[in-house]
Z-matrix of the N, CA and C atoms (Angstrom, degrees):
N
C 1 1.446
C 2 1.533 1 107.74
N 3 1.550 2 116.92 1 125.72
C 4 1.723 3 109.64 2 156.25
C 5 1.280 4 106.29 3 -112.21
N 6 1.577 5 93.29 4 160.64
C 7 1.327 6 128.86 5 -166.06
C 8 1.842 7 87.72 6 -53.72
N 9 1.284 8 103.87 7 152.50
C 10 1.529 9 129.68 8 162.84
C 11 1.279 10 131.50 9 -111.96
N 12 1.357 11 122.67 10 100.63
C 13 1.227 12 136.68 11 -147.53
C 14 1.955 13 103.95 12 -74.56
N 15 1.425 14 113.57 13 4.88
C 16 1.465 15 127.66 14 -162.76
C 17 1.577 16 72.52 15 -105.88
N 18 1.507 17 147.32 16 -51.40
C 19 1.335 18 113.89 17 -164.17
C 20 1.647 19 106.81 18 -104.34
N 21 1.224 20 130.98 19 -13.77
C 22 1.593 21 124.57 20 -179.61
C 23 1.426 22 93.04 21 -114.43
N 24 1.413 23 133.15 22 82.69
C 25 0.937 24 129.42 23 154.07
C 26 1.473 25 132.15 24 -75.01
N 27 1.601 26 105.50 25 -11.72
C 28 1.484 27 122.92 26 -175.65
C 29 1.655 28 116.93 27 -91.98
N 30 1.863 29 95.49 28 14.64
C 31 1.487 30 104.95 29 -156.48
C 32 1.574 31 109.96 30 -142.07
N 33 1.878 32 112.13 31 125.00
C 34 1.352 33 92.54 32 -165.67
C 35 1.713 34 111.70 33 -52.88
N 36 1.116 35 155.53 34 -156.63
C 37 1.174 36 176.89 35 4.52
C 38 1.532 37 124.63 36 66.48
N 39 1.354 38 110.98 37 -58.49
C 40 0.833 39 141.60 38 165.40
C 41 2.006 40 123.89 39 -42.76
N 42 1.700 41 96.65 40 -45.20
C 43 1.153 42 100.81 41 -149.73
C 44 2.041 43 102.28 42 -109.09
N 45 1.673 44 98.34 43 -3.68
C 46 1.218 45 106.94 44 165.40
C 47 1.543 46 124.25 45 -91.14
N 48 1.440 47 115.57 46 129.60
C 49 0.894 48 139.60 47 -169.48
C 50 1.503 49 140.05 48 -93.65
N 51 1.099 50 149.56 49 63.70
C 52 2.003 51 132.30 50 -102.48
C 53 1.225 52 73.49 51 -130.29
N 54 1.430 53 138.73 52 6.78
C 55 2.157 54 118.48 53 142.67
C 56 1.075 55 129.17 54 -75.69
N 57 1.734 56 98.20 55 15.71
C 58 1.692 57 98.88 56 -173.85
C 59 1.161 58 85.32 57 -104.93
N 60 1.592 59 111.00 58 -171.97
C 61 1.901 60 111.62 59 -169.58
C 62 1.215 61 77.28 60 -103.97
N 63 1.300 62 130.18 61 -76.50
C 64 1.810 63 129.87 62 -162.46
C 65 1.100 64 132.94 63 -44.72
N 66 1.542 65 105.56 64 -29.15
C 67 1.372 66 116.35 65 160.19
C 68 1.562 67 129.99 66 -65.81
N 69 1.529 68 92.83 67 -52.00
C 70 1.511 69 113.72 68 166.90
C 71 2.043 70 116.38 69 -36.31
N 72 1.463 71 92.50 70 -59.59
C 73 1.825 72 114.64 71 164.74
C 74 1.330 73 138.39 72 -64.73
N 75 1.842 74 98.52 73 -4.25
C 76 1.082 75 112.27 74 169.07
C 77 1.293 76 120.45 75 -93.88
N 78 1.233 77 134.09 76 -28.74
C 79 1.520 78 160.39 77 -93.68
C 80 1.833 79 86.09 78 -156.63
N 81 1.427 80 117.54 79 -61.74
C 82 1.294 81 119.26 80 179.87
C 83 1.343 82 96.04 81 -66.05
N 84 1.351 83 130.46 82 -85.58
C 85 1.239 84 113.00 83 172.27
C 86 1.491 85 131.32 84 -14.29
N 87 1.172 86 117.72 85 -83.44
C 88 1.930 87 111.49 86 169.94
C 89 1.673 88 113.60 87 -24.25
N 90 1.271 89 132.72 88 -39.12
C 91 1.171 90 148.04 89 -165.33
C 92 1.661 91 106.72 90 -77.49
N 93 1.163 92 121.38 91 -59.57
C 94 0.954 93 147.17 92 -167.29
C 95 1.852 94 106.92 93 -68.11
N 96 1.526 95 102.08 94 -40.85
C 97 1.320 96 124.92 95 179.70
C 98 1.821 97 120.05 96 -56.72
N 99 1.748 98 87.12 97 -55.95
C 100 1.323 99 114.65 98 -177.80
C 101 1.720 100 101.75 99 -95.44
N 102 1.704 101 132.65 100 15.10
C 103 1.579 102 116.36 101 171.92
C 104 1.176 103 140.17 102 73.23
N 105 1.627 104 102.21 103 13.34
C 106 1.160 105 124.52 104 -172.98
C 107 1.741 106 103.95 105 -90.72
N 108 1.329 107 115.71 106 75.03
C 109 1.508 108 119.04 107 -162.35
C 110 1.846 109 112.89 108 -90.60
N 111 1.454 110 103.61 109 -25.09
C 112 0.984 111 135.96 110 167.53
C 113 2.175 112 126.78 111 -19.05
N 114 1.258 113 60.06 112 -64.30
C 115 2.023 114 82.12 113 176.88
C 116 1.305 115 126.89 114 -92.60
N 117 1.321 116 103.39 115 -9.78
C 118 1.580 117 120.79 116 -157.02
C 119 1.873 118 98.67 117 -81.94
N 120 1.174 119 100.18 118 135.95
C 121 1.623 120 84.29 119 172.44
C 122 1.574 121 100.09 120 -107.43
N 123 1.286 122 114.22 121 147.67
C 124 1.327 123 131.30 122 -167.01
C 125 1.795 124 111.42 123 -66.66
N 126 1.286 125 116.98 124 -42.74
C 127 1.517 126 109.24 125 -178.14
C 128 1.444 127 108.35 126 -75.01
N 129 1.690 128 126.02 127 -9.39
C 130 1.546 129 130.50 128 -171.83
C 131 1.674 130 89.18 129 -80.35
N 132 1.502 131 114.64 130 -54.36
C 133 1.345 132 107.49 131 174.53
C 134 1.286 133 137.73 132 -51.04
N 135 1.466 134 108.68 133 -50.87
C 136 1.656 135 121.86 134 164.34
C 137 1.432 136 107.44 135 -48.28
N 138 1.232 137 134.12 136 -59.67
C 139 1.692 138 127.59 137 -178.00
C 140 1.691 139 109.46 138 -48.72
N 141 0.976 140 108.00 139 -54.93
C 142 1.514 141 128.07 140 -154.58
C 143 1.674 142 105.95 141 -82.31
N 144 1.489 143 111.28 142 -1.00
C 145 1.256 144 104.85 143 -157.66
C 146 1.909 145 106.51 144 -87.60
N 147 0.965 146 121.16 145 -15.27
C 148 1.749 147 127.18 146 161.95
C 149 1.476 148 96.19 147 -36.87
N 150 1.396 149 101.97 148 -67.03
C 151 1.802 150 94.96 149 -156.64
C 152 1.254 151 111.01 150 -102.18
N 153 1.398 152 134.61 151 21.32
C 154 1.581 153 127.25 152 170.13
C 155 1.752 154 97.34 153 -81.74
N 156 1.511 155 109.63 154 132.54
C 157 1.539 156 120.32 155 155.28
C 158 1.175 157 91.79 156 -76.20
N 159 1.791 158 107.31 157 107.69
C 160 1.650 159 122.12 158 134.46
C 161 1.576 160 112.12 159 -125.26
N 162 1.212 161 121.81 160 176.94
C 163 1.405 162 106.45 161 170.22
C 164 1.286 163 102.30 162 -53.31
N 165 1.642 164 88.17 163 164.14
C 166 1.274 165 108.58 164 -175.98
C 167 1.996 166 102.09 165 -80.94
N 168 1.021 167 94.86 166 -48.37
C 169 2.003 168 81.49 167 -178.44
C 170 1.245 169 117.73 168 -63.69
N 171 1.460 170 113.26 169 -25.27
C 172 1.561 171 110.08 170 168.73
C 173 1.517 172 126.32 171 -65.52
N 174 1.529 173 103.19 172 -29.99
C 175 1.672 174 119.16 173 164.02
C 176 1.364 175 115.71 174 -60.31
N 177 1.246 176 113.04 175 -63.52
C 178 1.952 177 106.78 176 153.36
C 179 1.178 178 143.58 177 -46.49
N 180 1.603 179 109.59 178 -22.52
C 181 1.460 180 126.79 179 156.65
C 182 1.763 181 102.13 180 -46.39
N 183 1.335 182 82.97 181 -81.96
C 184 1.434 183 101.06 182 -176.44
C 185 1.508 184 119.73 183 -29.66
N 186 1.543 185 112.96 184 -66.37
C 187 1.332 186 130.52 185 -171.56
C 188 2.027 187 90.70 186 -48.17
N 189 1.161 188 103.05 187 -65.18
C 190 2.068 189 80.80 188 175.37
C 191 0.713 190 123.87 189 -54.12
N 192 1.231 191 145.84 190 -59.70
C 193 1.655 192 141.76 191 151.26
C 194 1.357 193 122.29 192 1.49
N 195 1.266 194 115.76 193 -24.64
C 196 1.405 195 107.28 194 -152.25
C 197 1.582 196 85.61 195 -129.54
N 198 1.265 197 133.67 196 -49.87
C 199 1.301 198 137.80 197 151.39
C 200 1.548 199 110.26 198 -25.72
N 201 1.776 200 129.13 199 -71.65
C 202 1.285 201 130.95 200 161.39
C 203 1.304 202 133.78 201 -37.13
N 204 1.357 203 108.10 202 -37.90
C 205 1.459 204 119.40 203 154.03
C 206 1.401 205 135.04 204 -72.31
N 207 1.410 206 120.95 205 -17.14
C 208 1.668 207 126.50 206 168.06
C 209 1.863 208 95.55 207 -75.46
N 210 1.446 209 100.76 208 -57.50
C 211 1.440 210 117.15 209 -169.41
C 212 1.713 211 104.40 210 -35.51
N 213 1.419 212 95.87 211 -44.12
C 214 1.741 213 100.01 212 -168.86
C 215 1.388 214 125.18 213 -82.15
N 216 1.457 215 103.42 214 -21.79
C 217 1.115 216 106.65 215 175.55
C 218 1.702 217 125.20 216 -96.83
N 219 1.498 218 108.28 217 6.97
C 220 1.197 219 135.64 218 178.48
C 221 1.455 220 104.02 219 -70.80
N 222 1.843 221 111.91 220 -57.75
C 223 0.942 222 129.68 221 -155.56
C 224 1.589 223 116.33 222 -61.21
């Protein structure tokens, strides 16, 4: 994945780094913030999802989602 200059516009390009974890969690986060659902691949989100600042009910959204989805594909 590279950075998208439509959501860190306040940020060189250049100088972000998405092999770092915090960065990586920052970056999903911003994305996620601003609805950019698009690009995101779903298991980067599911791992990462403890430490992304999103709301919190949207994190619980999520957290079932992803629970419903192991569940289903178990079945």
């Amino acid at each position: 994945m590279k950075p998208d200059k439509k959501y860190i516009w306040d940020y060189d390009l250049e100088s972000i780094d998405l092999r770092k974890k915090a960065v990586l969690r920052w970056y999903l986060s911003r994305k996620i913030n601003f609805g950019d659902w698009g690009s995101l691949k779903s298991k980067l989100v599911e791992k990462n999802l403890d430490y992304l600042e999103i709301d919190p009910t949207l994190k619980q959204m999520l957290k079932k989602y992803y629970v419903f989805k192991r569940t289903k594909n178990n079945s």
